[in-house]
TORKOL-4160 file (C-alpha; in steps of 0.2 Angstrom, whole numbers, padded with zeros to 4 digits, m for minus):
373
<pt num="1" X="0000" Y="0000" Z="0000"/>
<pt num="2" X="0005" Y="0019" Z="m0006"/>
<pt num="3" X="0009" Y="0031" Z="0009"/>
<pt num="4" X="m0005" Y="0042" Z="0003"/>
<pt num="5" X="m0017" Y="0026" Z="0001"/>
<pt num="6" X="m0012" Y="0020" Z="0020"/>
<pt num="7" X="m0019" Y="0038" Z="0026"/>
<pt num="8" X="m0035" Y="0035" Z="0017"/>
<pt num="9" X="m0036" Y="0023" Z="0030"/>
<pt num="10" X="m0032" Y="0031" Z="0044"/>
<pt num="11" X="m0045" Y="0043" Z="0052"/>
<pt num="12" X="m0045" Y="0050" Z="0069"/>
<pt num="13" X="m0058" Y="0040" Z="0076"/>
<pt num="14" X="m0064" Y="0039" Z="0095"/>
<pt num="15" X="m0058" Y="0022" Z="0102"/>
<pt num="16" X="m0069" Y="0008" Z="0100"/>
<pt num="17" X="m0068" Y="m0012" Z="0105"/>
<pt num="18" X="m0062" Y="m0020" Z="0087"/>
<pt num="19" X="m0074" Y="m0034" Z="0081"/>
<pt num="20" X="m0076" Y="m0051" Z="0082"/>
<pt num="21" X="m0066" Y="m0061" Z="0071"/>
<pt num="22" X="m0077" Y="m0068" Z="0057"/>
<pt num="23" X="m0073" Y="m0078" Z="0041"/>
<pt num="24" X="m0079" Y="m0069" Z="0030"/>
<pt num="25" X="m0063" Y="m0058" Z="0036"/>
<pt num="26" X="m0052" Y="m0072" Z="0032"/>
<pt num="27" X="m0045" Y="m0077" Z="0015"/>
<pt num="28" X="m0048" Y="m0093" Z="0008"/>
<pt num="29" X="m0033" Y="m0100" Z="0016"/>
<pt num="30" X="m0034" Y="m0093" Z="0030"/>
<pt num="31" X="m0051" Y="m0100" Z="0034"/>
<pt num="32" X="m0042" Y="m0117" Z="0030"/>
<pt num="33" X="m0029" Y="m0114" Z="0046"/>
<pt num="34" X="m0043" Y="m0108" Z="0057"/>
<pt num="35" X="m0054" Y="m0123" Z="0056"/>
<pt num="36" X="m0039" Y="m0134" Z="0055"/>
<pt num="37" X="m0034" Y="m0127" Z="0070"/>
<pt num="38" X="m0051" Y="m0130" Z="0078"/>
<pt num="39" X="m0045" Y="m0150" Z="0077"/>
<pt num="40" X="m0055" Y="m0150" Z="0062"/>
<pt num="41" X="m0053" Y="m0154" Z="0042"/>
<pt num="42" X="m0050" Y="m0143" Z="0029"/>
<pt num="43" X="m0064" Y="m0145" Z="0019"/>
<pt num="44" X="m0076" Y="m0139" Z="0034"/>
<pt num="45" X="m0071" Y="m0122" Z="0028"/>
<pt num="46" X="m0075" Y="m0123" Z="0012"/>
<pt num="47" X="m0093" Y="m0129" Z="0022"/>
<pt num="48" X="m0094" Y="m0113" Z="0030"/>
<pt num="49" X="m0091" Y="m0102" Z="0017"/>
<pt num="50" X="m0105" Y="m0111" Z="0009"/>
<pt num="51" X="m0116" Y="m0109" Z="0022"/>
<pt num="52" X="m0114" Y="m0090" Z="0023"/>
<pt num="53" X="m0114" Y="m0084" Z="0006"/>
<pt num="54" X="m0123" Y="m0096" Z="m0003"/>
<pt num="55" X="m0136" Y="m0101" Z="0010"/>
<pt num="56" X="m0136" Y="m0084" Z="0016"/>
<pt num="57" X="m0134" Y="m0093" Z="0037"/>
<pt num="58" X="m0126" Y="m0091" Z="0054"/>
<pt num="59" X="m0138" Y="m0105" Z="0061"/>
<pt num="60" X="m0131" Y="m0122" Z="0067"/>
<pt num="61" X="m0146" Y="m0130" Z="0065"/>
<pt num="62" X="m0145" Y="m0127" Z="0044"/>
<pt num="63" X="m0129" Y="m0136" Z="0044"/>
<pt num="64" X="m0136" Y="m0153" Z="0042"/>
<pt num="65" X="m0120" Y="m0159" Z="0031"/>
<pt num="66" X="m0108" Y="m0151" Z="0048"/>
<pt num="67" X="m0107" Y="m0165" Z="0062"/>
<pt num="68" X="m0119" Y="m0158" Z="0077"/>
<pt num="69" X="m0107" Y="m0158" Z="0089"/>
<pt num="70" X="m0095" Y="m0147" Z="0081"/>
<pt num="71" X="m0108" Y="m0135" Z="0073"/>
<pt num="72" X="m0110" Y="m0125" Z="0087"/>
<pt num="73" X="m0091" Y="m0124" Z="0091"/>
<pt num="74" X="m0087" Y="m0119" Z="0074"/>
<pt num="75" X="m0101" Y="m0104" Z="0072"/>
<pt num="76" X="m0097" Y="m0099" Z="0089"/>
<pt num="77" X="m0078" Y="m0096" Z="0082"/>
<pt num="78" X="m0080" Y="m0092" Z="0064"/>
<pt num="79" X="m0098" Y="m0084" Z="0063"/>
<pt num="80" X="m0100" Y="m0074" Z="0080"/>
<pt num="81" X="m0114" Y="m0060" Z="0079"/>
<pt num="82" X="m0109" Y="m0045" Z="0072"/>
<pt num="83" X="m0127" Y="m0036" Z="0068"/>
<pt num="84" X="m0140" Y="m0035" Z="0081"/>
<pt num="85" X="m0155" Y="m0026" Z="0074"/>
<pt num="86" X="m0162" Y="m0013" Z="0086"/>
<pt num="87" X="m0175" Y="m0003" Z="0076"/>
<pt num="88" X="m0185" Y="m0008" Z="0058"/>
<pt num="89" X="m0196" Y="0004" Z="0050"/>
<pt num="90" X="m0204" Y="0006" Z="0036"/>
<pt num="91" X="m0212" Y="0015" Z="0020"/>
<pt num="92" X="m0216" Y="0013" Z="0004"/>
<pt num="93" X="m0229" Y="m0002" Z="0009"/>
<pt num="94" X="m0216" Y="m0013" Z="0017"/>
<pt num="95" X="m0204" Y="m0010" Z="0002"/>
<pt num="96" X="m0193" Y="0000" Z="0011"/>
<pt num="97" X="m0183" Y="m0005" Z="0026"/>
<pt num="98" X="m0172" Y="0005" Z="0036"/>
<pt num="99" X="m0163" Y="m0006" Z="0049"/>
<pt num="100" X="m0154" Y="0001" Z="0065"/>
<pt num="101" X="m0142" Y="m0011" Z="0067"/>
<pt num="102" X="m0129" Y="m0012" Z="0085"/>
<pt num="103" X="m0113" Y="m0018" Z="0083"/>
<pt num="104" X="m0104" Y="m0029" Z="0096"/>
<pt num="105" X="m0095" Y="m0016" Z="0102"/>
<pt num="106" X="m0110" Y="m0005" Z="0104"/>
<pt num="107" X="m0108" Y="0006" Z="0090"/>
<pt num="108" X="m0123" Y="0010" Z="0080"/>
<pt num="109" X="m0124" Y="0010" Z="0060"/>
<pt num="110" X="m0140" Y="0009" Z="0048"/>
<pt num="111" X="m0144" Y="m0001" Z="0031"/>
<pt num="112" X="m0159" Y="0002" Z="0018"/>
<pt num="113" X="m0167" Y="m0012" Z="0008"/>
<pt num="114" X="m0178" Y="m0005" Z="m0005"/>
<pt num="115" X="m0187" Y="m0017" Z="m0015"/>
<pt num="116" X="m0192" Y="m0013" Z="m0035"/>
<pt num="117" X="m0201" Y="m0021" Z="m0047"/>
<pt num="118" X="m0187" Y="m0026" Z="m0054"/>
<pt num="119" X="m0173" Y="m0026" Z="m0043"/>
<pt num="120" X="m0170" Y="m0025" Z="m0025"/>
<pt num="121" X="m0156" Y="m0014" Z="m0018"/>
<pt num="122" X="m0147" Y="m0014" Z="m0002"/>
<pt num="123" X="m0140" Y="0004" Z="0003"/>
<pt num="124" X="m0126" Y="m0001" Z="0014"/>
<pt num="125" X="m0113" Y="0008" Z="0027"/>
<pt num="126" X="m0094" Y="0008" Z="0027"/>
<pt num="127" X="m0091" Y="0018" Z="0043"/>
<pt num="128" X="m0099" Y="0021" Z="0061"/>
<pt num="129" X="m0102" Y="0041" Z="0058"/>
<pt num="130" X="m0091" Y="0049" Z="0042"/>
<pt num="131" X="m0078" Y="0061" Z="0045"/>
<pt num="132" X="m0080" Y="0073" Z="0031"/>
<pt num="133" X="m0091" Y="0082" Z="0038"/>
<pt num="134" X="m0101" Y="0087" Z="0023"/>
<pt num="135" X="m0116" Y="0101" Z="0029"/>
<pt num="136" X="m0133" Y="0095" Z="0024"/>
<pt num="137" X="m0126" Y="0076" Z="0028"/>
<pt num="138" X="m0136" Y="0069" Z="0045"/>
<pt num="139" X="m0120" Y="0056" Z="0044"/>
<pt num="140" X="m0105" Y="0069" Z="0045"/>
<pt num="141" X="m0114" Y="0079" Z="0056"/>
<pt num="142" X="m0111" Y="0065" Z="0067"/>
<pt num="143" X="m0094" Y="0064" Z="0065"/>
<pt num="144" X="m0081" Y="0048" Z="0062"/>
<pt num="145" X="m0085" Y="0033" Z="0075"/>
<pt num="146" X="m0073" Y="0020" Z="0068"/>
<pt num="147" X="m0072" Y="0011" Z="0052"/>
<pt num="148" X="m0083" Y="m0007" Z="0050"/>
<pt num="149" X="m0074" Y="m0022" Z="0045"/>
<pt num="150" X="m0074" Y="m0032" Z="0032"/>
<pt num="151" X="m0089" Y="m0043" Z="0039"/>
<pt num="152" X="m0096" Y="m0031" Z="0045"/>
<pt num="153" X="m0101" Y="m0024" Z="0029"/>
<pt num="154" X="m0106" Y="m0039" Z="0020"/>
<pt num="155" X="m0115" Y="m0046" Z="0035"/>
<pt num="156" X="m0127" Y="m0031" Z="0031"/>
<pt num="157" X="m0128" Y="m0039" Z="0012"/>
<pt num="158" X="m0132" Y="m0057" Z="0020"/>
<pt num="159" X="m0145" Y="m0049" Z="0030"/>
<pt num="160" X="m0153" Y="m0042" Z="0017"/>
<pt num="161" X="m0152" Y="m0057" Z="0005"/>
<pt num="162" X="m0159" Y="m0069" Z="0015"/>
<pt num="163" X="m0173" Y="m0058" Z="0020"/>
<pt num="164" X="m0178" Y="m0058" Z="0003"/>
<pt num="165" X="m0175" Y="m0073" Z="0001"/>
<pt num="166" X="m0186" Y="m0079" Z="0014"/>
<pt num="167" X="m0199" Y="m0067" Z="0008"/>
<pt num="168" X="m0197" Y="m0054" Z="0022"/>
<pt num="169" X="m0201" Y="m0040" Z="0012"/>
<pt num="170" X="m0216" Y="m0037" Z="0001"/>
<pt num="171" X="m0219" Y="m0045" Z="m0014"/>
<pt num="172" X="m0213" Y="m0065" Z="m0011"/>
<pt num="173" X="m0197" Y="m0072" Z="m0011"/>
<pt num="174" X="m0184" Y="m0063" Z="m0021"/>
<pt num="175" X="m0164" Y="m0060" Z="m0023"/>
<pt num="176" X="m0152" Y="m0045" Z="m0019"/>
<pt num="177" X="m0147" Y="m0037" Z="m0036"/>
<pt num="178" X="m0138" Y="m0022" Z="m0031"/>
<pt num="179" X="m0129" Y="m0017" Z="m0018"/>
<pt num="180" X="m0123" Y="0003" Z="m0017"/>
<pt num="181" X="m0109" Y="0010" Z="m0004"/>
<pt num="182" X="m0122" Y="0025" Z="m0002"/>
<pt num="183" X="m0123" Y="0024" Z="0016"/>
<pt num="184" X="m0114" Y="0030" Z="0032"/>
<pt num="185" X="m0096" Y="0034" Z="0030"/>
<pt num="186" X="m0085" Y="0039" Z="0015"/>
<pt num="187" X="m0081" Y="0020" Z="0006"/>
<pt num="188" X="m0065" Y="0025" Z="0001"/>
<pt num="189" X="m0058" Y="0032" Z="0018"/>
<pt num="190" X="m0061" Y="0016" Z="0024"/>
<pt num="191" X="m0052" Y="0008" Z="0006"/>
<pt num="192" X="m0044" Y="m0010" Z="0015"/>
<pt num="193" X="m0058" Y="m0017" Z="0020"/>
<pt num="194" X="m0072" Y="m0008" Z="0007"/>
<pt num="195" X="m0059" Y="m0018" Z="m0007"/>
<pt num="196" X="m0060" Y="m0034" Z="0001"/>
<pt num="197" X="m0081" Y="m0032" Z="0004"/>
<pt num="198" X="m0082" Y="m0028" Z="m0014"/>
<pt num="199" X="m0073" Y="m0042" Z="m0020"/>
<pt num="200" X="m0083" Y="m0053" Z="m0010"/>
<pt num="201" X="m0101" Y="m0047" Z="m0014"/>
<pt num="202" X="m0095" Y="m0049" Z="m0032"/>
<pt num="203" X="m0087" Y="m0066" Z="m0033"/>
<pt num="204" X="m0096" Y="m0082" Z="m0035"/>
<pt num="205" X="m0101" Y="m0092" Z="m0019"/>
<pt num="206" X="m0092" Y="m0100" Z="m0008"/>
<pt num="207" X="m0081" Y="m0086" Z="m0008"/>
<pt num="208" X="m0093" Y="m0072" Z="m0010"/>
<pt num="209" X="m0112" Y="m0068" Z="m0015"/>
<pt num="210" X="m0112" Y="m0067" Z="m0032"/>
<pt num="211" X="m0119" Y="m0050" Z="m0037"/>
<pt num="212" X="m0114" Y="m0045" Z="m0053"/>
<pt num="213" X="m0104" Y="m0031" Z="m0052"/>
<pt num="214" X="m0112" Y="m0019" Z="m0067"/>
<pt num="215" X="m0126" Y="m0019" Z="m0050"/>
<pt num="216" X="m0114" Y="m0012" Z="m0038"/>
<pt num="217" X="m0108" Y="0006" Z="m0033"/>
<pt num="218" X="m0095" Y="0014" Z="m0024"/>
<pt num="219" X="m0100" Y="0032" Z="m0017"/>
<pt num="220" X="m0086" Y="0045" Z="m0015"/>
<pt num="221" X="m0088" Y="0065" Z="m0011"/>
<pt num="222" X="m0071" Y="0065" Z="m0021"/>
<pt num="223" X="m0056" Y="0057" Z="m0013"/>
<pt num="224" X="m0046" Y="0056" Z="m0030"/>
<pt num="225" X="m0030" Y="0044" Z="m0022"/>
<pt num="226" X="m0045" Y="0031" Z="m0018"/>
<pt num="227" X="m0052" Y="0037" Z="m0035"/>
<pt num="228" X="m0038" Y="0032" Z="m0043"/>
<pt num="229" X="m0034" Y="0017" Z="m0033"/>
<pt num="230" X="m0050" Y="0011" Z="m0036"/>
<pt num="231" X="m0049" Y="0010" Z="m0055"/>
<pt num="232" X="m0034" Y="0001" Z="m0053"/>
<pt num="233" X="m0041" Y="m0014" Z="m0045"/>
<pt num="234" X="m0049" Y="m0022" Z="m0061"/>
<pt num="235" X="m0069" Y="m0023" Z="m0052"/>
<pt num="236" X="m0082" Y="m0017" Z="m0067"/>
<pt num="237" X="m0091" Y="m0006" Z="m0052"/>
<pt num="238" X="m0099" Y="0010" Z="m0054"/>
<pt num="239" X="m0092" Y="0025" Z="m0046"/>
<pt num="240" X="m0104" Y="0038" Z="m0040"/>
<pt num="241" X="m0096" Y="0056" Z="m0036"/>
<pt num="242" X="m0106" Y="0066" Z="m0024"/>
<pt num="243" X="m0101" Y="0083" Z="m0032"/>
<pt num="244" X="m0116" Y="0096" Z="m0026"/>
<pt num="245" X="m0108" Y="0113" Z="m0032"/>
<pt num="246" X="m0099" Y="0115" Z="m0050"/>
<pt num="247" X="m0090" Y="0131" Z="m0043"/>
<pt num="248" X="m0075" Y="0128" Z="m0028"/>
<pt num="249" X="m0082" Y="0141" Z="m0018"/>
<pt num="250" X="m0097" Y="0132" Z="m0013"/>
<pt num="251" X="m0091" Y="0117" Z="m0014"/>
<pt num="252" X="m0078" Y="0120" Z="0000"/>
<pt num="253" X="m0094" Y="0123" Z="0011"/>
<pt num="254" X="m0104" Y="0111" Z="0006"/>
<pt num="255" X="m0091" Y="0096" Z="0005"/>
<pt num="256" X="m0074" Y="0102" Z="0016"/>
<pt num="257" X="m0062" Y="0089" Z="0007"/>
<pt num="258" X="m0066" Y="0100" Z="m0008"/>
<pt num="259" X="m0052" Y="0110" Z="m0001"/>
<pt num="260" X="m0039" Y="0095" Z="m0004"/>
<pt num="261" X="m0047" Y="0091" Z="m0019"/>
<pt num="262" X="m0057" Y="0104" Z="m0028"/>
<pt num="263" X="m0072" Y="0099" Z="m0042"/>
<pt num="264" X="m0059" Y="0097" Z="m0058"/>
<pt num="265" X="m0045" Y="0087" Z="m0047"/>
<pt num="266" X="m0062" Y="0076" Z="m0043"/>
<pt num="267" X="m0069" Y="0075" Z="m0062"/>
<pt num="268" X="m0052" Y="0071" Z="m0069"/>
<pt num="269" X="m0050" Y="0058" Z="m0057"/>
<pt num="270" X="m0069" Y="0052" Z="m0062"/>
<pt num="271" X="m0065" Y="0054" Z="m0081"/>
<pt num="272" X="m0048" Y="0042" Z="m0077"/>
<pt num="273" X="m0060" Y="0028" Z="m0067"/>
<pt num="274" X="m0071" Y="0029" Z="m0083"/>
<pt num="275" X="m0055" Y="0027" Z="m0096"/>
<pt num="276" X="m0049" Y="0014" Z="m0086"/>
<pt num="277" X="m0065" Y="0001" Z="m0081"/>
<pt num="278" X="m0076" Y="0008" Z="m0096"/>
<pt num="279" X="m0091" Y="0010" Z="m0084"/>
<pt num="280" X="m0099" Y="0025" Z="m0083"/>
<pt num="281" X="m0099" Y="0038" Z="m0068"/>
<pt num="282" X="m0114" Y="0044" Z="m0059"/>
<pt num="283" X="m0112" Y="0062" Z="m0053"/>
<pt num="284" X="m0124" Y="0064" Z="m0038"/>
<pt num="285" X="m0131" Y="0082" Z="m0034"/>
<pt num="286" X="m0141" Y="0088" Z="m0021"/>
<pt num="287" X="m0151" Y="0102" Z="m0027"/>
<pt num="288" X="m0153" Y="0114" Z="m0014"/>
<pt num="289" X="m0167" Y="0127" Z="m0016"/>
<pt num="290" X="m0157" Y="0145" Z="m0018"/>
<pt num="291" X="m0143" Y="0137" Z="m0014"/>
<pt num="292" X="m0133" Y="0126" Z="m0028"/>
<pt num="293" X="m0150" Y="0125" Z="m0040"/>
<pt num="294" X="m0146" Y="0142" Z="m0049"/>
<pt num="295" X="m0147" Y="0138" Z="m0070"/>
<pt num="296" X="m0130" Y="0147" Z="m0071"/>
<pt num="297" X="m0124" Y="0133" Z="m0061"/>
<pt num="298" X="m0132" Y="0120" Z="m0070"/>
<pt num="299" X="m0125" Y="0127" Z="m0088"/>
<pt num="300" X="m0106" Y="0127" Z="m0080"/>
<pt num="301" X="m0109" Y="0109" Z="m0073"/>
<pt num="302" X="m0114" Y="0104" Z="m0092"/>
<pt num="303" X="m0102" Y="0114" Z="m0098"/>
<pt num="304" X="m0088" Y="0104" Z="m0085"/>
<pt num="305" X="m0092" Y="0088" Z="m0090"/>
<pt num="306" X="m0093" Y="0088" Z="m0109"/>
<pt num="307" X="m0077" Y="0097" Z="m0110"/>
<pt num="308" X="m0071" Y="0079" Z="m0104"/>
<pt num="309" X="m0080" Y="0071" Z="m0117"/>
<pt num="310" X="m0096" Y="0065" Z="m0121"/>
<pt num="311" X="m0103" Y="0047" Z="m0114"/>
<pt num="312" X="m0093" Y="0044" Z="m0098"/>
<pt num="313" X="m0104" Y="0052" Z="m0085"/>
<pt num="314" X="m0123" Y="0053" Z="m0081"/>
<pt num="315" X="m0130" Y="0067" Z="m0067"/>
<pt num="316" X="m0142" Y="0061" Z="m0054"/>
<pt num="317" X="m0150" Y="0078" Z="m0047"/>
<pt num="318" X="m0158" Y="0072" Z="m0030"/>
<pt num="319" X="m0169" Y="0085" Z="m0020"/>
<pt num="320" X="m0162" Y="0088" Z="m0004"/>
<pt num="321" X="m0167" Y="0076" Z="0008"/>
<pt num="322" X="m0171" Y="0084" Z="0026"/>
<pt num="323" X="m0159" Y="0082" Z="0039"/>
<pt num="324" X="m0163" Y="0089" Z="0060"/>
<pt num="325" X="m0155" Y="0107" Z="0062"/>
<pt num="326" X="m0149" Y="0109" Z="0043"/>
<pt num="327" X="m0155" Y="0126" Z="0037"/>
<pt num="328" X="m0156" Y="0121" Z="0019"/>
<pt num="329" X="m0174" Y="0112" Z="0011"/>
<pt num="330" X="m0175" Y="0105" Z="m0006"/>
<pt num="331" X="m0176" Y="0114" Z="m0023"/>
<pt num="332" X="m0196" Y="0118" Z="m0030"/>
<pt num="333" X="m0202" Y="0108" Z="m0045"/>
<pt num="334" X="m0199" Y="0121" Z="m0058"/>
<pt num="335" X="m0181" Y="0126" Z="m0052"/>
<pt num="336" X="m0177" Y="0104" Z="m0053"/>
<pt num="337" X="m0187" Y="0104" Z="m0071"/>
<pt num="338" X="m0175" Y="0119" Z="m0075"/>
<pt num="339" X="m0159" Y="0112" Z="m0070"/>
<pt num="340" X="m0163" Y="0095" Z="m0076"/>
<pt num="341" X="m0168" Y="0103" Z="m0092"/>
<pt num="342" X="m0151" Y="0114" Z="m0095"/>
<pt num="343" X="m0139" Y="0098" Z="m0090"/>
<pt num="344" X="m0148" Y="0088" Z="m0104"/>
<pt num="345" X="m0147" Y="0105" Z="m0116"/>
<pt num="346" X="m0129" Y="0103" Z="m0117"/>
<pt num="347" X="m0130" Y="0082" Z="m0121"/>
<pt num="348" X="m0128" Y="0077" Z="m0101"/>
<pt num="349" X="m0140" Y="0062" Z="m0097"/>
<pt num="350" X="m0148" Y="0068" Z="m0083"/>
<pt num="351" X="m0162" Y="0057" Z="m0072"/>
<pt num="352" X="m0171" Y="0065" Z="m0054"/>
<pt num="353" X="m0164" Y="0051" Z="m0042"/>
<pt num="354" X="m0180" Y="0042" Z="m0035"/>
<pt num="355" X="m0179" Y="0046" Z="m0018"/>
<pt num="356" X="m0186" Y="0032" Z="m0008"/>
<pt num="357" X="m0187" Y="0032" Z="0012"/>
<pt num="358" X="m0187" Y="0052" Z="0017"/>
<pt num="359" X="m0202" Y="0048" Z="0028"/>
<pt num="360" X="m0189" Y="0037" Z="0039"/>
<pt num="361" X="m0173" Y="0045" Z="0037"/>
<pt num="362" X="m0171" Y="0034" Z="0025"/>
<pt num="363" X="m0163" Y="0043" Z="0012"/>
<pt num="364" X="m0148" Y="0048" Z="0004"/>
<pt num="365" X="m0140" Y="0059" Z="0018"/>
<pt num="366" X="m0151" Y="0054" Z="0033"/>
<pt num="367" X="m0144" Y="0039" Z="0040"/>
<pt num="368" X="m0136" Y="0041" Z="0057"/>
<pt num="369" X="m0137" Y="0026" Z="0066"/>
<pt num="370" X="m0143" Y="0037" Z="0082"/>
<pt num="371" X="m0147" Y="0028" Z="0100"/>
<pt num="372" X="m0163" Y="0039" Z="0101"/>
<pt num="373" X="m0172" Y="0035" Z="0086"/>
């Protein structure tokens, strides 16, 4: 690891009991020498691994092909309790679900399962809290708690695929297809363990779940190392870049980091992710009414991107979701029809993110993972 890609991991975080270790932690091999060390065979690994990604279990009692005595003994070592739901609510008809989840340490994070037609998508977190601190963000108003591990983060994609799978949410027994890093924290702060999650929820079970990863997206407000590192690492993901402001000025209030990174540092870095993987990058925008909605705004956003080519990026405009003591509200409908209708003027695909879950602080910059919700 690059000294400037160690420092993406490292955040000054308050002190916080480090989790139980957890196979899906472990490398292949290494789950090999922790069962083996247990006194037991090699290939029970391999069982384990099944059992969790594939089977979408932690339960001894669905490990009919695992000796009984040893089932226990080997959960209790390899697949300990990372999630304990607190709080479920709903909306949408049951088709959204925001789950307040406590780690083992105490810490809080939340995940949102949001069920389509079509597809159902797991919104997921990387980090107790977020320490960019971005304004109209419940999260970074919160500040950095610590970063979740590795099984942390796919244990909230197990969750949410056997919950479908068992027909837990509206609508009958279905699969996760998409997974999004859109939740708490900034992914690529926390870049070790986001890598290795993403590779798991990618690969084919019994190392991983088996999402396809065209269905999978990595949210960043624009930290280009990770950017950079990112598009490096040969996963066909989506980058999402929550830019907000086309103009450095705001940006710096809106999304602090923009001072390390200002808005052309973070849409060359995007235009590079694009060369590189050939996927397409989403451009996220909060339109804030009076604040970053203006049409002059609009027109130098259009004018940004397509002086980086044409085909590479797509603008999602998303009306400011509410968030307690912020003193910004979301844009009126003719200001959004305005905006959305300049962007595409100047050949930017442009579609009004559906915003699912604002009636829970369920939506995109509400989650907080809060004690008193």
């Amino acid at each position: 690891m690059t000294s400037t890609g160690a420092a993406l991991d490292r955040q000054a975080a308050r002190p916080r009991g480090r989790p139980p270790r957890h196979l899906a932690d472990l490398t292949p091999d290494a789950r090999v020498r922790e069962v083996q060390a247990l006194g037991q065979p090699a290939f029970r690994a391999r069982q384990l691994a099944t059992h969790y990604f594939a089977h979408l279990t932690c339960d001894p009692a669905d490990m009919t092909d695992v000796p009984a005595a040893v089932r226990a003994p080997l959960v209790a070592a390899l697949l300990p309790t990372l999630l304990t739901p607190v709080r479920r609510l709903t909306a949408d008809r049951g088709r959204t679900v925001k789950t307040l989840w406590r780690l083992a340490d105490g810490a809080a994070v939340e995940s949102v399962l949001m069920r389509y037609p079509r597809r159902a998508t797991l919104c997921l977190s990387s980090q107790v809290g977020c320490a960019l601190a971005c304004a109209f963000c419940a999260t970074g108003q919160r500040g950095l708690v610590r970063n979740l591990s590795t099984a942390e983060i796919l244990e909230q994609v197990r969750v949410a695929a056997r919950a479908l799978v068992d027909g837990d949410v509206p609508g009958g027994p279905g699969r996760l297809s998409n997974v999004v890093f859109m939740g708490m924290g900034e992914p690529l702060a926390n870049y070790a363990r986001t890598l290795a999650a993403l590779r798991a929820v990618i690969a084919p079970a019994p190392t991983g779940f088996g999402i396809s990863a065209r269905n999978v997206v990595v949210s960043t407000v624009g930290l280009v190392p990770g950017i950079d590192r990112l598009a490096a690492e040969g996963l066909p993901v989506t980058l999402a870049v929550s830019l907000h402001a086309p103009d450095d000025a705001l940006r710096s209030e809106l999304v602090p980091v923009n001072a390390r990174w200002d808005v052309a540092q973070v849409l060359d870095a995007a235009h590079r992710y694009f060369e590189v993987t050939g996927r397409r990058v989403s451009v996220e925008y909060a339109l804030m009414r009076d604040v970053n909605d203006q049409p002059w705004r609009a027109d130098r956003l259009g004018r940004l991107l397509t002086a980086r080519g044409s085909g590479w990026v797509h603008v999602n405009p998303i009306p400011l979701n509410p968030v307690p003591g912020s003193r910004w509200t979301a844009s009126d409908a003719d200001t959004q029809a305005e905006f959305v209708a300049r962007l595409r003027a100047h050949g930017v695909p442009t579609t009004v993110r559906d915003t699912r879950g604002s009636d829970i602080d369920g939506a995109c910059g509400q989650l907080a993972g809060g004690e008193d919700e």
